[in-house]
ROLUM-358855 format. One record per residue (C-alpha): chain; residue number from 1; y negated, z, x. Coordinates in Angstrom, 2 decimals, always signed. Layout:
# residues N
<site><unit>A</unit><pos>NUM</pos><y>Y</y><z>Z</z><x>X</x></site>
...
END
This chain:
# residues 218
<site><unit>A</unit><pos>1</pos><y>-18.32</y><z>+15.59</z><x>+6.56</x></site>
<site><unit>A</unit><pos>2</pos><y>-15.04</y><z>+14.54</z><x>+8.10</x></site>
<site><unit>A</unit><pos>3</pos><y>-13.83</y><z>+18.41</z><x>+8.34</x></site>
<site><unit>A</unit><pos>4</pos><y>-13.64</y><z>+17.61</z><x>+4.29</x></site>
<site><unit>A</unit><pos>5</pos><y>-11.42</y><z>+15.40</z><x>+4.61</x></site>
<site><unit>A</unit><pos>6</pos><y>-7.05</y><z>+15.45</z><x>+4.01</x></site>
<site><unit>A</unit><pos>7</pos><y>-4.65</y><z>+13.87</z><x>+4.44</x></site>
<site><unit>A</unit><pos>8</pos><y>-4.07</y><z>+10.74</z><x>+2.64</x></site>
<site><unit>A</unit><pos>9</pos><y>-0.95</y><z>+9.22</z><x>+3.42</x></site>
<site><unit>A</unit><pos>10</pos><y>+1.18</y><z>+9.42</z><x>+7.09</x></site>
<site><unit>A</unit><pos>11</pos><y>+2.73</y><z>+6.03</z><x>+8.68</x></site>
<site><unit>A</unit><pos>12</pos><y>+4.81</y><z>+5.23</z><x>+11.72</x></site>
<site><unit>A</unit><pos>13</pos><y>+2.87</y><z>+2.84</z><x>+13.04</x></site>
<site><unit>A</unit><pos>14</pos><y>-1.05</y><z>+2.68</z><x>+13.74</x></site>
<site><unit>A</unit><pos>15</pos><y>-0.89</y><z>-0.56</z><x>+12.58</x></site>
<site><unit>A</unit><pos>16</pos><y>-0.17</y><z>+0.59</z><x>+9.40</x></site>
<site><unit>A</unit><pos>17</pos><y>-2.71</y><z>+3.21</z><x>+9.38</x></site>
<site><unit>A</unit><pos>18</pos><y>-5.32</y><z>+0.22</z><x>+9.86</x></site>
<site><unit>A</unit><pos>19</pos><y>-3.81</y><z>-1.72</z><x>+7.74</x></site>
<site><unit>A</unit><pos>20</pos><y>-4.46</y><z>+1.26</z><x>+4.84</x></site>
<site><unit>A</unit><pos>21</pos><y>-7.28</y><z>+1.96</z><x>+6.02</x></site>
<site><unit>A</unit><pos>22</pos><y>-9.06</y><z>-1.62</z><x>+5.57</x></site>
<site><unit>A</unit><pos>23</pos><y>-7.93</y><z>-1.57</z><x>+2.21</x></site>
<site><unit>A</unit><pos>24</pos><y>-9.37</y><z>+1.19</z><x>+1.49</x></site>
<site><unit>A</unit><pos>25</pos><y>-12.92</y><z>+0.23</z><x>+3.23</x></site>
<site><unit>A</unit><pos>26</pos><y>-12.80</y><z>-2.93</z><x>+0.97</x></site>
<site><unit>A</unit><pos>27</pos><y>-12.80</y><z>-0.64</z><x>-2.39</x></site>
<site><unit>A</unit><pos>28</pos><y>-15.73</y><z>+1.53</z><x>-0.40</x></site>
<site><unit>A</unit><pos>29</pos><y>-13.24</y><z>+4.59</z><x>+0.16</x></site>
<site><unit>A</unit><pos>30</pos><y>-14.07</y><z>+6.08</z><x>+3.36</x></site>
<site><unit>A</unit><pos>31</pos><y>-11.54</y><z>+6.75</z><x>+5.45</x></site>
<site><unit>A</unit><pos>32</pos><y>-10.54</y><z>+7.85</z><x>+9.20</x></site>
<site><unit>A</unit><pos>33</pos><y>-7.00</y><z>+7.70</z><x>+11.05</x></site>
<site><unit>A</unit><pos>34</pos><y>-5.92</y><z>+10.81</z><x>+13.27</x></site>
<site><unit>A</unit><pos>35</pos><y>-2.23</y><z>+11.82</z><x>+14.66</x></site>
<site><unit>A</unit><pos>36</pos><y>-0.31</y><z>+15.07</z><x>+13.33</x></site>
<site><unit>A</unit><pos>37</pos><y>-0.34</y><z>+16.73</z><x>+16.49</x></site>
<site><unit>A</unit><pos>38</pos><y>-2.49</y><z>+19.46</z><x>+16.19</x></site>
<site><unit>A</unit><pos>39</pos><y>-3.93</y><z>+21.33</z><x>+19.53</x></site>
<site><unit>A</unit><pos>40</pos><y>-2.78</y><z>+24.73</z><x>+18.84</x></site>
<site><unit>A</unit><pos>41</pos><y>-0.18</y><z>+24.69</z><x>+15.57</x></site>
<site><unit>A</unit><pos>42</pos><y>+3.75</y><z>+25.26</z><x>+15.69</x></site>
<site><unit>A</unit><pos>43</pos><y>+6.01</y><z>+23.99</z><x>+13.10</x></site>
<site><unit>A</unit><pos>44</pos><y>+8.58</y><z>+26.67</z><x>+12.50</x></site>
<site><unit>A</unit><pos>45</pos><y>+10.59</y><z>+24.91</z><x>+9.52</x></site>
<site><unit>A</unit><pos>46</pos><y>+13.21</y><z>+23.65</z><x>+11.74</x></site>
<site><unit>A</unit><pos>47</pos><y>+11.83</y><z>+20.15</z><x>+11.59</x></site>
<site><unit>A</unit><pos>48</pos><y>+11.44</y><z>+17.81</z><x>+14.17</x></site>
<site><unit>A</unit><pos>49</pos><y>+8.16</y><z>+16.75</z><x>+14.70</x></site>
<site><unit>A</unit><pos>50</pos><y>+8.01</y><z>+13.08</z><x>+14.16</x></site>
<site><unit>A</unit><pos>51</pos><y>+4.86</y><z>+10.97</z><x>+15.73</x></site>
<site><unit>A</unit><pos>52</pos><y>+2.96</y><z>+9.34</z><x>+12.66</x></site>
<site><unit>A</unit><pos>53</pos><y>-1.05</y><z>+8.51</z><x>+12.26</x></site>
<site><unit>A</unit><pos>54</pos><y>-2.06</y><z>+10.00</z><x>+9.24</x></site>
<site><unit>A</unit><pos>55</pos><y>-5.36</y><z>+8.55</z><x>+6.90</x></site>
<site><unit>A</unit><pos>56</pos><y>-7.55</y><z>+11.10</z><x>+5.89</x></site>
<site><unit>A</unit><pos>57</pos><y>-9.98</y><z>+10.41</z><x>+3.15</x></site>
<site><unit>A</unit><pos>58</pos><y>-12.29</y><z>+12.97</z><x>+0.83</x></site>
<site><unit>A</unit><pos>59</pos><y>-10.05</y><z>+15.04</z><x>-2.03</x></site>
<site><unit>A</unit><pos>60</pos><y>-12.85</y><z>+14.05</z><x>-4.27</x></site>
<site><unit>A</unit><pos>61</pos><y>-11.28</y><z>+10.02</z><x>-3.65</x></site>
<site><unit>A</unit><pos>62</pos><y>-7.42</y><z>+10.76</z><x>-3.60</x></site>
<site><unit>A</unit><pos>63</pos><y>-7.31</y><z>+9.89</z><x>-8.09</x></site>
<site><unit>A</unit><pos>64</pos><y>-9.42</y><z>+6.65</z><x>-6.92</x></site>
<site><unit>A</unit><pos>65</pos><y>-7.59</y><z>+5.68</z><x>-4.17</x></site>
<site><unit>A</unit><pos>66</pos><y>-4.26</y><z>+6.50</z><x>-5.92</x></site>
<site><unit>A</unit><pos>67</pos><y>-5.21</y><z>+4.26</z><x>-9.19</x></site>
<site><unit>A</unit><pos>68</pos><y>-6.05</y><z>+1.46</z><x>-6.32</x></site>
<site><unit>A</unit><pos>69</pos><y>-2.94</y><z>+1.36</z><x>-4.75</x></site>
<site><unit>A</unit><pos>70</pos><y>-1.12</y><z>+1.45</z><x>-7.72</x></site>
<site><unit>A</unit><pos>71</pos><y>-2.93</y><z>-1.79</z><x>-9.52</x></site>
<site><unit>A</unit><pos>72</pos><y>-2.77</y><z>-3.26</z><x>-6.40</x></site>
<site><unit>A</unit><pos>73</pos><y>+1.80</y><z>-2.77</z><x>-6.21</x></site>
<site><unit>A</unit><pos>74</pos><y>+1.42</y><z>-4.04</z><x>-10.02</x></site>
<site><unit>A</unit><pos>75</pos><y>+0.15</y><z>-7.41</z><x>-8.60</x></site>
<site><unit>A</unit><pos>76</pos><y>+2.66</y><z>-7.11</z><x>-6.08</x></site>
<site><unit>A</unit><pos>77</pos><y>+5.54</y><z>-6.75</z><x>-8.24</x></site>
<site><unit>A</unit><pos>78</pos><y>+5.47</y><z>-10.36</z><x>-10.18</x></site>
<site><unit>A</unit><pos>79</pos><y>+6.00</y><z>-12.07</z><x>-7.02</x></site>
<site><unit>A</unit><pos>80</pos><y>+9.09</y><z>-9.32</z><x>-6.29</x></site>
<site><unit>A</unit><pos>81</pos><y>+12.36</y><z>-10.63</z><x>-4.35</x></site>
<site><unit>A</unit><pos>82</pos><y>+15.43</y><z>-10.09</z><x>-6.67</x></site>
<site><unit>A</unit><pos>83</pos><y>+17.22</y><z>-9.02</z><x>-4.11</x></site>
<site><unit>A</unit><pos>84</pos><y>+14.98</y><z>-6.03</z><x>-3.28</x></site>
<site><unit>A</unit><pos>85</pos><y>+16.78</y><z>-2.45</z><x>-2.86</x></site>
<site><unit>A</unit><pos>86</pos><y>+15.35</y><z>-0.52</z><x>-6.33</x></site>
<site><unit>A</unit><pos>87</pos><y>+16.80</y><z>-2.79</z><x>-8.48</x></site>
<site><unit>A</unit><pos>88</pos><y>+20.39</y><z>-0.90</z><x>-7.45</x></site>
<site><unit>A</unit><pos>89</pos><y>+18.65</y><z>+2.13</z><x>-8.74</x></site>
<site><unit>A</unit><pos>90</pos><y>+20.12</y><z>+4.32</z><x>-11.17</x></site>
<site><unit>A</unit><pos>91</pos><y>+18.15</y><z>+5.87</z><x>-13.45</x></site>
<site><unit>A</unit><pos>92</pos><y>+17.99</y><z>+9.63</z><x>-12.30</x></site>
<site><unit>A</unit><pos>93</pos><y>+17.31</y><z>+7.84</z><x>-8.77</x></site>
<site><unit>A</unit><pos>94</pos><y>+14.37</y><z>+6.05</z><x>-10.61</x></site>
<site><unit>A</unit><pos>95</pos><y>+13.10</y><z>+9.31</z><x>-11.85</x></site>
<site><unit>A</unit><pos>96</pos><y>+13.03</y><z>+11.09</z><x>-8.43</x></site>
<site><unit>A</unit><pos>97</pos><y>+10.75</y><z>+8.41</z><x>-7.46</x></site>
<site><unit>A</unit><pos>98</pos><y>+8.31</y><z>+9.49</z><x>-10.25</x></site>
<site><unit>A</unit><pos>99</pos><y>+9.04</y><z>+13.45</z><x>-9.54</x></site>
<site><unit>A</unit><pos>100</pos><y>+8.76</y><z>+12.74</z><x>-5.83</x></site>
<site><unit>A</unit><pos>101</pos><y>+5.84</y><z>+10.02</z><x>-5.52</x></site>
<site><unit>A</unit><pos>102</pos><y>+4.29</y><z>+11.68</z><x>-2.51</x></site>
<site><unit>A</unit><pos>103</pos><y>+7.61</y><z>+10.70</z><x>-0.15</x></site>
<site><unit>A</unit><pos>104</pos><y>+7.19</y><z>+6.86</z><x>-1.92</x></site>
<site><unit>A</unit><pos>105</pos><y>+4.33</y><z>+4.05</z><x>-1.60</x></site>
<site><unit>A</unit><pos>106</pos><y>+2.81</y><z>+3.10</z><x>-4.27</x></site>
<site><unit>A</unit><pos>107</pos><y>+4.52</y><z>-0.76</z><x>-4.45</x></site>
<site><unit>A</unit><pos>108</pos><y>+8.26</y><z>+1.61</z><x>-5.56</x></site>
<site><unit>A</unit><pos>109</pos><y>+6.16</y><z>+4.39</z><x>-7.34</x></site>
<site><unit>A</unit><pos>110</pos><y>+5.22</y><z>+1.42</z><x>-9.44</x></site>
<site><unit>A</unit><pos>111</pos><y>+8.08</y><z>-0.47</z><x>-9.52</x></site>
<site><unit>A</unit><pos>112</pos><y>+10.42</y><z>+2.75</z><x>-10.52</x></site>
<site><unit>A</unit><pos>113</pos><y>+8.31</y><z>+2.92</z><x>-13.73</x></site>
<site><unit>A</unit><pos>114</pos><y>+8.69</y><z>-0.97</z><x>-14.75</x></site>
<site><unit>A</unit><pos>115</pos><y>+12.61</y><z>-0.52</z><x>-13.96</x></site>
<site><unit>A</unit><pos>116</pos><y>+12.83</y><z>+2.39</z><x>-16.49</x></site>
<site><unit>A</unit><pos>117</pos><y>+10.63</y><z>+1.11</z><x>-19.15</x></site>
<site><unit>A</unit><pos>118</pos><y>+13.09</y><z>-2.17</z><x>-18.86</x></site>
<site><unit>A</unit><pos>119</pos><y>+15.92</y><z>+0.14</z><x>-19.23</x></site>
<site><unit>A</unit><pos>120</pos><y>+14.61</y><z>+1.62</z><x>-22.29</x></site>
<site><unit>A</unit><pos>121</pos><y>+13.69</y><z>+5.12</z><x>-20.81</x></site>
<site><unit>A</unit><pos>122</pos><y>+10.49</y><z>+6.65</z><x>-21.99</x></site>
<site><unit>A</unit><pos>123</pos><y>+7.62</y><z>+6.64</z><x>-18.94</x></site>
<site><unit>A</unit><pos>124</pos><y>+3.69</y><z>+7.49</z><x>-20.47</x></site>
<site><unit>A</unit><pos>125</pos><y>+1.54</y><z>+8.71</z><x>-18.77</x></site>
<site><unit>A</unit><pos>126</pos><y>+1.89</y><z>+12.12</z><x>-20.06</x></site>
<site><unit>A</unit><pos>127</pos><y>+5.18</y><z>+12.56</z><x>-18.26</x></site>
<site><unit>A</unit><pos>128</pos><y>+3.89</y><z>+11.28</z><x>-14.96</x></site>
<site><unit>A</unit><pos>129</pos><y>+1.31</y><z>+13.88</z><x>-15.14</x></site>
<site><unit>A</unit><pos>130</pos><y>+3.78</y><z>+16.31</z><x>-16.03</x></site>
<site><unit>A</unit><pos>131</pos><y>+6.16</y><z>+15.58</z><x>-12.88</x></site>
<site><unit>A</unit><pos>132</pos><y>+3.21</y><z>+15.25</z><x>-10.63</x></site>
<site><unit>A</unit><pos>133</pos><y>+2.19</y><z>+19.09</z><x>-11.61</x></site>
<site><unit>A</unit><pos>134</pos><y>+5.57</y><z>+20.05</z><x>-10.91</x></site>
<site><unit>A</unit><pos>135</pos><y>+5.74</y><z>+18.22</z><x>-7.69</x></site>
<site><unit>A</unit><pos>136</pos><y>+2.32</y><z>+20.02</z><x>-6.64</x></site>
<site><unit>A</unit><pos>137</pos><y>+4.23</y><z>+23.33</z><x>-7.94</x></site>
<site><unit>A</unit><pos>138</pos><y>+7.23</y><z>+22.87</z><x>-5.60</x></site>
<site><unit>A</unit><pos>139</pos><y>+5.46</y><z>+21.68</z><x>-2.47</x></site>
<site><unit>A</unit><pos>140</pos><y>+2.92</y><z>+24.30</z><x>-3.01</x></site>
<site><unit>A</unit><pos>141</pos><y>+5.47</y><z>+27.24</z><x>-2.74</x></site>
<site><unit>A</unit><pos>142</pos><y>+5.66</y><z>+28.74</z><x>+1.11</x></site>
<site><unit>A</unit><pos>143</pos><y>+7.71</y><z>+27.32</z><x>+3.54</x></site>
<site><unit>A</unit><pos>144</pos><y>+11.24</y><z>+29.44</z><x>+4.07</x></site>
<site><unit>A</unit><pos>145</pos><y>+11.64</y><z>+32.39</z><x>+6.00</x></site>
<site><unit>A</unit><pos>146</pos><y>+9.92</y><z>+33.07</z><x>+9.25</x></site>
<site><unit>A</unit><pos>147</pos><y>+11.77</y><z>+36.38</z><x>+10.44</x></site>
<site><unit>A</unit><pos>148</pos><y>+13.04</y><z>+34.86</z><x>+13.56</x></site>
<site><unit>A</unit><pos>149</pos><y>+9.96</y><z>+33.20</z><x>+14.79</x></site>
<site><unit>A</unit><pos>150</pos><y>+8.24</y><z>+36.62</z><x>+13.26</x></site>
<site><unit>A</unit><pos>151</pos><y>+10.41</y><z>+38.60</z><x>+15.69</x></site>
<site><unit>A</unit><pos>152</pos><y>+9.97</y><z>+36.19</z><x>+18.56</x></site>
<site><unit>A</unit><pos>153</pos><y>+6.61</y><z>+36.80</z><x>+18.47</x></site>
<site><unit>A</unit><pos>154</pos><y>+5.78</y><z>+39.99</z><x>+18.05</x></site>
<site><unit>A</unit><pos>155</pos><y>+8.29</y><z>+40.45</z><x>+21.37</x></site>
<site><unit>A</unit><pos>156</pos><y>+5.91</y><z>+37.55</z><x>+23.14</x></site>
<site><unit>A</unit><pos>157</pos><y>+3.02</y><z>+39.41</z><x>+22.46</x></site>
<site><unit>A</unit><pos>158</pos><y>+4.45</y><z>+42.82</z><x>+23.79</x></site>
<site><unit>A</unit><pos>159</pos><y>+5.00</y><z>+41.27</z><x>+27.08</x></site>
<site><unit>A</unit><pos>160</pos><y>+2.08</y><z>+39.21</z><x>+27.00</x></site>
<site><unit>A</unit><pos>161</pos><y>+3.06</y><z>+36.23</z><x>+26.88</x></site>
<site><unit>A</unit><pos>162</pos><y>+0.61</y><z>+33.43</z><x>+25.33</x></site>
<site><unit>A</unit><pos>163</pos><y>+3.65</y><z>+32.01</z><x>+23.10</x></site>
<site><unit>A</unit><pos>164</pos><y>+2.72</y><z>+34.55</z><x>+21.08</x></site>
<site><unit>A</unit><pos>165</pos><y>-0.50</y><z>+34.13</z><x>+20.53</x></site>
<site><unit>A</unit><pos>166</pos><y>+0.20</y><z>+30.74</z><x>+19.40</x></site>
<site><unit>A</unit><pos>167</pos><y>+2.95</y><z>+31.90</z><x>+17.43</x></site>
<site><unit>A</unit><pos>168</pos><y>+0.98</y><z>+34.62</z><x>+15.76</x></site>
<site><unit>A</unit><pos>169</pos><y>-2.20</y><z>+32.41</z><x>+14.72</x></site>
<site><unit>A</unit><pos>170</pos><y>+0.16</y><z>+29.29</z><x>+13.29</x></site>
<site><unit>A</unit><pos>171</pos><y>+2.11</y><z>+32.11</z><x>+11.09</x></site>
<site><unit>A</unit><pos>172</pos><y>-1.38</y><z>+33.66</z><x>+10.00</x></site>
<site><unit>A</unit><pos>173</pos><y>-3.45</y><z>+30.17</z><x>+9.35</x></site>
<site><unit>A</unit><pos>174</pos><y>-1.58</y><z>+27.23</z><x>+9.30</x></site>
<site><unit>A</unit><pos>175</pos><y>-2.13</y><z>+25.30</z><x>+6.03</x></site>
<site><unit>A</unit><pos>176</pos><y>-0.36</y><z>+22.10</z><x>+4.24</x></site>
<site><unit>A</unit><pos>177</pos><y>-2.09</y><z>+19.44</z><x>+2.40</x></site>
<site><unit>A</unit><pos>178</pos><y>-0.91</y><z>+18.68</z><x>-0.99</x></site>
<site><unit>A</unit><pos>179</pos><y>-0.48</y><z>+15.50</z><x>-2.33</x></site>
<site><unit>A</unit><pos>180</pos><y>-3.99</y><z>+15.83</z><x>-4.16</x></site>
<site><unit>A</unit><pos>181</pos><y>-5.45</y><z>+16.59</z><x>-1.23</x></site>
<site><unit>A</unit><pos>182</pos><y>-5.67</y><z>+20.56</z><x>-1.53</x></site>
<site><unit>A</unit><pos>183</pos><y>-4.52</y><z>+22.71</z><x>+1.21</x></site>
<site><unit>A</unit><pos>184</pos><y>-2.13</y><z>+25.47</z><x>+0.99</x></site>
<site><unit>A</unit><pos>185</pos><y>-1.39</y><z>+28.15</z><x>+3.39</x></site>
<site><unit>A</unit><pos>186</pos><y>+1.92</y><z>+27.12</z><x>+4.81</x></site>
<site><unit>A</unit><pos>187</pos><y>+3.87</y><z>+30.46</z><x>+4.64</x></site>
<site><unit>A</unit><pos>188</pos><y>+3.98</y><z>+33.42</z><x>+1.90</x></site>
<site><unit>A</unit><pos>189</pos><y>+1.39</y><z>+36.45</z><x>+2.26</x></site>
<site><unit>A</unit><pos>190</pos><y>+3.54</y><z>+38.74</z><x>+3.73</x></site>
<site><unit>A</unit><pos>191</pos><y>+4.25</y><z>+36.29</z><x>+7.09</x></site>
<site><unit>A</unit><pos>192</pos><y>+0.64</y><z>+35.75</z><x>+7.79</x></site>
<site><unit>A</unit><pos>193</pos><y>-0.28</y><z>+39.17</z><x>+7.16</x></site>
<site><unit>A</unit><pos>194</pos><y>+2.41</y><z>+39.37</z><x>+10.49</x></site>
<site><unit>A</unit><pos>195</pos><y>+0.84</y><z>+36.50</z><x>+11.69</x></site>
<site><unit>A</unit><pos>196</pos><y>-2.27</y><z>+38.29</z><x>+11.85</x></site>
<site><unit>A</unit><pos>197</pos><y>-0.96</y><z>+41.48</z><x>+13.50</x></site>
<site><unit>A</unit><pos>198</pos><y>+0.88</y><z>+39.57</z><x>+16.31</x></site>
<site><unit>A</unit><pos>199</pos><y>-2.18</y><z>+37.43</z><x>+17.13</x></site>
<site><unit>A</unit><pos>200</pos><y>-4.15</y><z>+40.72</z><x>+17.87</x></site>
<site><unit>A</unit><pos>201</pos><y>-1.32</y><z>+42.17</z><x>+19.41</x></site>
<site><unit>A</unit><pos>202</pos><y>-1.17</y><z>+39.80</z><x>+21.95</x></site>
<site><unit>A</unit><pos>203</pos><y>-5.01</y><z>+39.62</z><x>+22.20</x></site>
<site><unit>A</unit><pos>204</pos><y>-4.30</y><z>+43.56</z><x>+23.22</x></site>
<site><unit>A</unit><pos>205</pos><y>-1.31</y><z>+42.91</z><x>+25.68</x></site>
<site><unit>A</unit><pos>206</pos><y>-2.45</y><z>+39.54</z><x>+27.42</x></site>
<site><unit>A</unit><pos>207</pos><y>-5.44</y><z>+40.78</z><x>+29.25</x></site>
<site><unit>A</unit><pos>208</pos><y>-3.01</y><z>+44.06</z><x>+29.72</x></site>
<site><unit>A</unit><pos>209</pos><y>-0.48</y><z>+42.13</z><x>+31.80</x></site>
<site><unit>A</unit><pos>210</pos><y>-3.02</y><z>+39.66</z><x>+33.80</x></site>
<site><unit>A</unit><pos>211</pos><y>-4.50</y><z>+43.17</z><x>+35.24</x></site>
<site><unit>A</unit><pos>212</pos><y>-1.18</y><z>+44.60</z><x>+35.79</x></site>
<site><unit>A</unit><pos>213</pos><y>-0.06</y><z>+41.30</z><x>+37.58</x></site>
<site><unit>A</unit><pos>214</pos><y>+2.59</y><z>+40.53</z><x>+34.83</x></site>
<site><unit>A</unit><pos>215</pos><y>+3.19</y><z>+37.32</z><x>+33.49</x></site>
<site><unit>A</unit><pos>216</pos><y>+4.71</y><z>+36.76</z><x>+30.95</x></site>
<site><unit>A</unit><pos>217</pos><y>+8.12</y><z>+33.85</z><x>+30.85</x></site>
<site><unit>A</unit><pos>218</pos><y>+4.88</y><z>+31.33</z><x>+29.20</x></site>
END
C-alpha cells in the first residue's frame, strides 16, 4: 500500500515531519515520513541536494489533506502578529504565493489570499484553480538539458564503469511528484530514450571489463 503513496510535503527537520504527520493522523490521513535520498537516483539539475524528511500520504488524500491545512492556517491567522513578514507584501508578491503554493505552507498560502481580498484584488476560487493548473503545467514540463551528463555516460559505460549505469537508469526512470501527488518522468522522451541505451550499454561493457581485468575510474 505504501508504494502508493507521494510525496506530501518536505521539511528540514524530522521534527517537523512528526509534527505534520500527527496532524494528519488526528483527521485519520495516513501518513509515513521517509528522507529524499534515494538508493540508486542522481540529480542532474545542478542542484544541491539538501537533507529534508519528506511525508508521504495516498494521492487519493492530497485535496483532503490540503482543505485541512488550509482551515486549520484560517484559525491561525486571527491570532496573527502584526509584525509578521507578508504583511510587507506587494501584491504581485502576494500572487506568486497563490501561483506558487507548493514552495509555501498553508498558514501564507492562506494568509496571501486574506491580504489581497483586503486590498481589493479579486481571489475566488476559480482563479486559485486556475493558477494551481498552471503551476502543475510548469512543474510538469522536463527538467533542462541533460547533454553533458548524457555524454558522460554513455563514455562511463564504454569503459565500464558503474557511474554509468547509474547515470543511464536515473536519465531513463527517474520521476517527480507533482504537487497533487502525480508523478512525472523527470526528463523529456528523447533523454530517457538515451537513458535507456546507456543503461544497457554498460550492462554490455561492465561484465566486458571485469573479464578483461579493467576497471573502470568508479
Amino acid at each position: 500500500m505504501e508504494d502508493n503513496y507521494s510525496i506530501f510535503r518536505k521539511l528540514p527537520t524530522i521534527e517537523q515531519a512528526n509534527d505534520l504527520k500527527e496532524f494528519l493522523d488526528k483527521y485519520g490521513i495516513n501518513s509515513i515520513i521517509g528522507d529524499n535520498v534515494p538508493p540508486v537516483d542522481v540529480t542532474f539539475s545542478g542542484n544541491t541536494l539538501q537533507n529534508e524528511y519528506e511525508v508521504r500520504i495516498d494521492q487519493k488524500d492530497f485535496e483532503e489533506a490540503e482543505e485541512i491545512l488550509e482551515k486549520n492556517a484560517e484559525i491561525i491567522i486571527e491570532e496573527i502578529d502584526p509584525d509578521y513578514y507578508l504583511f510587507d507584501f506587494t501584491n504581485e508578491e502576494l500572487y506568486e504565493i497563490l501561483l506558487k503554493s507548493d514552495e509555501w505552507n498553508a498558514f501564507d498560502y492562506t494568509l496571501a489570499q486574506k491580504l489581497l481580498a483586503e486590498r481589493g484584488k479579486t481571489v475566488d476560487q476559480e482563479l486559485l484553480n486556475s493558477l494551481k493548473k498552471e503551476r502543475l503545467k510548469q512543474l510538469a514540463q522536463p527538467d533542462g538539458n541533460q547533454k553533458p551528463w548524457i555524454y558522460a555516460g554513455y563514455f562511463f559505460s564504454i569503459i565500464g564503469g558503474i557511474l554509468g549505469l547509474i547515470i543511464g537508469y536515473s536519465l531513463w526512470t527517474a520521476k517527480k511528484t507533482l504537487p497533487n501527488g502525480e508523478k512525472v518522468f523527470s526528463y523529456a522522451a528523447d533523454d530517457r530514450k538515451h537513458g535507456k541505451n546507456i543503461f544497457y550499454l554498460g550492462l554490455l561493457f561492465v561484465p566486458i571489463s571485469i573479464l578483461l581485468g579493467f576497471f573502470g575510474p568508479f
